[in-house]
Each structure stands twice: as structure tokens, then as C-alpha cells.
C-alpha positions in Angstrom: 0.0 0.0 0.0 1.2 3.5 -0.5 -0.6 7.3 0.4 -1.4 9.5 -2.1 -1.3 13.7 -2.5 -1.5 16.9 -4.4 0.1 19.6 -4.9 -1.3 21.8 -7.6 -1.7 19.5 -10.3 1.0 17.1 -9.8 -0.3 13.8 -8.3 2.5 12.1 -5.4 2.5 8.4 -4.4 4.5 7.7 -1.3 5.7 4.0 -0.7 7.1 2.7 2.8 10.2 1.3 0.9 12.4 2.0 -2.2 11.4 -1.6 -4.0 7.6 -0.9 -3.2 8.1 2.2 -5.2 9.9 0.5 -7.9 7.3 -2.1 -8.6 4.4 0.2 -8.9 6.3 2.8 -10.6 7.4 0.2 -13.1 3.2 -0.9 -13.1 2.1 2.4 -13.6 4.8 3.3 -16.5 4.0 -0.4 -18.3 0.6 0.9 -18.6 1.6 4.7 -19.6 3.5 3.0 -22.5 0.5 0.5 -23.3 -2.1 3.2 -23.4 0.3 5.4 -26.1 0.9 2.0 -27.9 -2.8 1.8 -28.3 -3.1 5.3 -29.6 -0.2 5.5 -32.1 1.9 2.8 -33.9 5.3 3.7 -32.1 5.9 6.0 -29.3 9.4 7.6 -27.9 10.3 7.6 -24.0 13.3 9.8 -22.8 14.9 8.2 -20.0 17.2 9.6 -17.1 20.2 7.9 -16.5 20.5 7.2 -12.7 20.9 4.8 -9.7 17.3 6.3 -8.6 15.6 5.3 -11.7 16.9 1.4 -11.7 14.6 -0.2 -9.2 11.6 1.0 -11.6 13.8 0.2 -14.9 14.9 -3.3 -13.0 11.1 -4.2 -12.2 10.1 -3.0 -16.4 12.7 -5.8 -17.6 10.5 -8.0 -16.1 7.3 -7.1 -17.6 6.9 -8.9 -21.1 3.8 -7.5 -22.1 5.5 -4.4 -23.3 6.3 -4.1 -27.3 9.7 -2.1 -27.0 9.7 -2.8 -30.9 7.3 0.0 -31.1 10.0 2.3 -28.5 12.3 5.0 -29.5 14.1 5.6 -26.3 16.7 8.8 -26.3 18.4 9.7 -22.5 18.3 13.3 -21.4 22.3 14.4 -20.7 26.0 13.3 -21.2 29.1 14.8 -20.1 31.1 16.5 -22.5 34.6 14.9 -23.0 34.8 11.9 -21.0 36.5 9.1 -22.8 34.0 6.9 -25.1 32.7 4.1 -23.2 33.3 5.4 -20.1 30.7 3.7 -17.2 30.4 7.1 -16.1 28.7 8.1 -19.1 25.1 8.5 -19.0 24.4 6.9 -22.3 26.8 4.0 -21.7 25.1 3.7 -18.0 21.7 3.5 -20.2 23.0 1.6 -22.4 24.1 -1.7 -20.5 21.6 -1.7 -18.1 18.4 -1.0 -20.2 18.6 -0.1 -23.7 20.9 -3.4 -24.9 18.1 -5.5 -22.7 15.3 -4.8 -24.7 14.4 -5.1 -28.4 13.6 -0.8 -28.7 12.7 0.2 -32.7 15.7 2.9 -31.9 17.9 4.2 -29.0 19.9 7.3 -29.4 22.5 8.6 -28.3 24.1 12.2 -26.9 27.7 11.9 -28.1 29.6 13.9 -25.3 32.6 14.1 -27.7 31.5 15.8 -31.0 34.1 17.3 -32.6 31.2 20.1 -33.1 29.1 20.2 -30.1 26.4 22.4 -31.2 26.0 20.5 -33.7 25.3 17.6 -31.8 22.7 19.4 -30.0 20.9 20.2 -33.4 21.0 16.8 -34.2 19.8 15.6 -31.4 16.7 18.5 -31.3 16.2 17.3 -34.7 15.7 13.2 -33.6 13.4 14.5 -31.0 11.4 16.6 -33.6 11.0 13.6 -35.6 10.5 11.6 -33.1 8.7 13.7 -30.8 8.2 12.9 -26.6 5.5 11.1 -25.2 6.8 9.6 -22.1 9.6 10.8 -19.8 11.0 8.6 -16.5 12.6 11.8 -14.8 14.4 12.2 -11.4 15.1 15.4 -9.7 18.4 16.4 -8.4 19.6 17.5 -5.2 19.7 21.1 -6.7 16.4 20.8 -8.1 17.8 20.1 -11.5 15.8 18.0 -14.4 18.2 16.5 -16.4 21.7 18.9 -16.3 19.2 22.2 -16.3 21.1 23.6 -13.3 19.3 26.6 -11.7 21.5 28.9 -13.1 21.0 27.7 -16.7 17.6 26.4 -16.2 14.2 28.2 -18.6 11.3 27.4 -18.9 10.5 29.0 -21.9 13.8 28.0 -23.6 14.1 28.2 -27.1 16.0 25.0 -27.8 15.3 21.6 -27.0 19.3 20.7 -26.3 21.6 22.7 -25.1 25.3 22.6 -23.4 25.3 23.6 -19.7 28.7 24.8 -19.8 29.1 24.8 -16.0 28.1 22.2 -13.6 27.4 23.7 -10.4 28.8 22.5 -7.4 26.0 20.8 -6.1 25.5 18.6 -8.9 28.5 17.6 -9.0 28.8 16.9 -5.5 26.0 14.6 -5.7 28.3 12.3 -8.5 30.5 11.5 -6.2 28.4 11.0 -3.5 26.7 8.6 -5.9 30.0 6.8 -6.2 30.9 7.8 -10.1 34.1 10.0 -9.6 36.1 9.9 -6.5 36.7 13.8 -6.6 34.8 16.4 -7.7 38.0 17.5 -9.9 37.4 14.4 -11.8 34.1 15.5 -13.2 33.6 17.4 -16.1 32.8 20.7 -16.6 30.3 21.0 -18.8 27.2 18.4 -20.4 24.8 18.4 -22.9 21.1 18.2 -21.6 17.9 18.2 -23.1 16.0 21.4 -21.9 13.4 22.0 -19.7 10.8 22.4 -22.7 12.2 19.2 -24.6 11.1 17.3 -21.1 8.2 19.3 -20.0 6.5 19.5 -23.6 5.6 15.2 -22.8 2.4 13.7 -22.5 3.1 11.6 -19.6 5.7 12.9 -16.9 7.0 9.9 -14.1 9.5 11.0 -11.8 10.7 8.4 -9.3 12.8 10.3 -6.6 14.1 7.5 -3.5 16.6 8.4 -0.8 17.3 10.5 1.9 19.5 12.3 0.0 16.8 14.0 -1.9 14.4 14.9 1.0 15.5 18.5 1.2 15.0 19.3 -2.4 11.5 17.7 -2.2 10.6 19.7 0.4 11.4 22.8 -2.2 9.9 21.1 -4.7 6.7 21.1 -3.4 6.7 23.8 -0.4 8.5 26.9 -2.4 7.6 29.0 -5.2 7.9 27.3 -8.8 10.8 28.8 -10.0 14.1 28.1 -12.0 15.8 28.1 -8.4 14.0 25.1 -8.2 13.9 23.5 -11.7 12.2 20.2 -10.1 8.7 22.6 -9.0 8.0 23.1 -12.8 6.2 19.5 -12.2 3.5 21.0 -10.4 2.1 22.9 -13.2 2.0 19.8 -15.6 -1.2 18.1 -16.8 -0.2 14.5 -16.6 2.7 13.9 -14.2 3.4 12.2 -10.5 6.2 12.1 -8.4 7.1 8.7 -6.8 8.3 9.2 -3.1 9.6 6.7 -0.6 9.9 6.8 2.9 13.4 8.4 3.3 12.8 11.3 0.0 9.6 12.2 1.6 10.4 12.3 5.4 10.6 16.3 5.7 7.1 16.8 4.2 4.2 17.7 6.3 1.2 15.5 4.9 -1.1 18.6 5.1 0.8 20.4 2.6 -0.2 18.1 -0.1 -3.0 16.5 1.1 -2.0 13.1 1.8 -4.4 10.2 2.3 
């Protein structure tokens, strides 16, 4: 069992433990993709590349009532110049653990190491013209970020669909090695391509699976402050079609009567 809130239009589920979340996020996003399968003949998910996002990803693996041959999946970020193939990589982290596991129609990749980088973000913007969004798995950062849209780079109304952020902030970066990818934080790069705010907002169906304690503070922004770029994560309150996915330890700093939790 799990409670459910509100906050302005964003719908929260809050599970006891990390796996309970997992397996009806994964339930909930098998039937998101079954519903668009029924309404068009392929669909495209963008997916976020991230230990939060596995235990939903994991549970999906195991559901074969899903046509991935009908699923153009794209990931929402890479660092710029890390060596090709590196496991820090967000597409090779996709890669291995989801997209090689399942028979997709297409995945594409963000390559980090374009000799021309903007012109890897227009081709890229161009894939997800053609392709357009209709699902996104998101998670939010311990800034607040969506994807690499850092509060100091983040816009709503941007103009682009991919961008370069050409300078992680501090937090961010923090949070990689906390995570375990780089031992320092001199070790990560400087700068990332990302998908925009727009490019992830623009989706039919937004499911953003947030575990951990580590995330409990920015949750309590998300949902308690203003919605504003110094928050990127709050934008999800104004969306028609999205829910946040909370477990015990991401949700523990949250009053129940701010969002109406039954």
C-alpha cells in the first residue's frame, strides 16, 4: 500500500520502501506505454540515467507485455569529453543496463565528444522533432535540476530543445561522487549536454521516481516553495499528466497537510 497527495496539479505516491516504489512505478509506467501504444503505432520515452531510476527500470525488464519494438528511447544528458565508453557516461550507464536489454525500434545517443558540439545538440533536437516525446522517466536532483538544467541555466520558456550547460554547479557535482561515479569532484567534467526544460516538459506523460534520503530536502522545495528556476524540479507541479514517486526516506521532511496526503 502506499498514500497519495496533491500539490497543484502534480499527483505524489508515497511507498514505505524503495522496492515498493519500484514495482508500482514500473506498473504504472508499463501501462503509460501500453495506453500510447494503443493510440499511435510507435511512441518515444526519454529516460534519465541514474541509480534512482533502476529499481523501476529493473522491475520493467520484467514485464513482457510491453512491445519495445514499437519504442524510440533517447536519455536526457552526457558529459562532455569523457572518454568513449566510459561507465560514467550517462548513455553507456543506459546503455548496458536497459537499452541493450530490450528489443527498442531505436535508441539514441548524446555523443559527449563531437568534434562540433552544437552541432550535436541540433541533431539531437532534430531526432526528437521527428520523433517527438510522449513519455519521460525523470528524477530530480539535489539542486532541483531536471536532467543537467542547473538553476542557473535552467528556462522554462527555452528556445531549444538541447543545449550545453557549460558549468556544472557544485552541487551537482557533489552529488556524483556521492553517488559513487568519480572519487573527486575534480574528476568530473565541466560541462554536459542536456535536453532542456521544454524538450522534457512539452511530454504527455511525466514519471518522476525520486528515492533516498539524500533527496528529501530538495522535495521539500519542490513542493513547499515558489515554482521557479531556483527550483527547476517545482516546474512539475504545473504539468497536466505527471506524478512524483516518493519513498519513505525522499519524503520524510514533508508535512502530509501540505499536499493532502491520504
Amino acid at each position: 500500500m502506499y498514500k497519495t497527495g496533491k500539490k497543484d496539479s502534480l499527483r505524489i505516491k508515497i511507498f514505505d520502501t524503495r522496492k515498493e516504489l519500484g514495482k508500482v512505478g514500473a506498473e504504472d509506467a508499463a501501462n503509460a506505454i501500453k495506453k500510447k501504444l494503443a493510440e499511435k503505432e510507435s511512441i518515444s520515452i526519454v529516460f534519465a540515467s541514474a541509480p534512482s531510476q533502476m529499481d523501476v527500470l529493473n522491475e520493467l525488464l520484467l514485464d513482457n507485455t510491453i512491445d519495445w519494438s514499437r519504442v524510440n528511447a533517447f536519455h536526457m544528458d552526457e558529459y562532455i569529453g569523457l572518454p568513449a565508453g566510459a561507465e560514467q557516461s550517462f548513455g553507456q550507464y543506459i546503455k548496458v543496463r536497459f537499452f541493450d536489454k530490450v528489443p527498442l525500434k531505436n535508441a539514441f545517443y548524446i555523443d559527449g565528444n563531437a568534434q562540433d558540439l552544437e552541432a550535436e545538440c541540433q541533431r539531437y533536437e532534430g531526432l526528437l522533432k521527428k520523433f517527438g516525446v510522449d513519455i519521460v522517466f525523470l528524477g530530480i536532483g539535489e539542486n532541483g535540476h531536471l536532467a543537467f538544467n542547473d538553476p542557473h541555466i535552467a528556462n522554462f520558456n527555452d528556445q531549444q530543445l538541447v543545449k550545453i550547460n557549460p558549468q556544472l554547479d557544485n552541487q551537482c557535482k557533489q552529488q556524483q561522487v556521492t553517488d559513487g561515479w568519480f572519487g573527486d569532484v575534480n574528476e568530473i567534467p565541466q560541462s554536459a549536454i542536456t535536453l532542456t526544460m521544454p524538450a522534457l516538459y512539452n511530454a504527455d506523460v511525466l514519471l518522476t521516481f525520486v528515492p533516498g534520503s539524500t533527496k528529501r530536502e530538495i522535495i521539500k522545495k519542490c513542493l513547499t516553495e515558489e515554482i521557479s528556476t531556483a527550483c527547476p524540479g517545482s516546474i512539475l507541479r504545473k504539468h497536466h499528466n505527471a506524478t512524483l514517486y516518493l519513498d519513505q526516506d525522499s519524503s520524510s521532511l514533508l508535512d502530509p497537510s501540505w499536499i493532502g496526503l491520504v
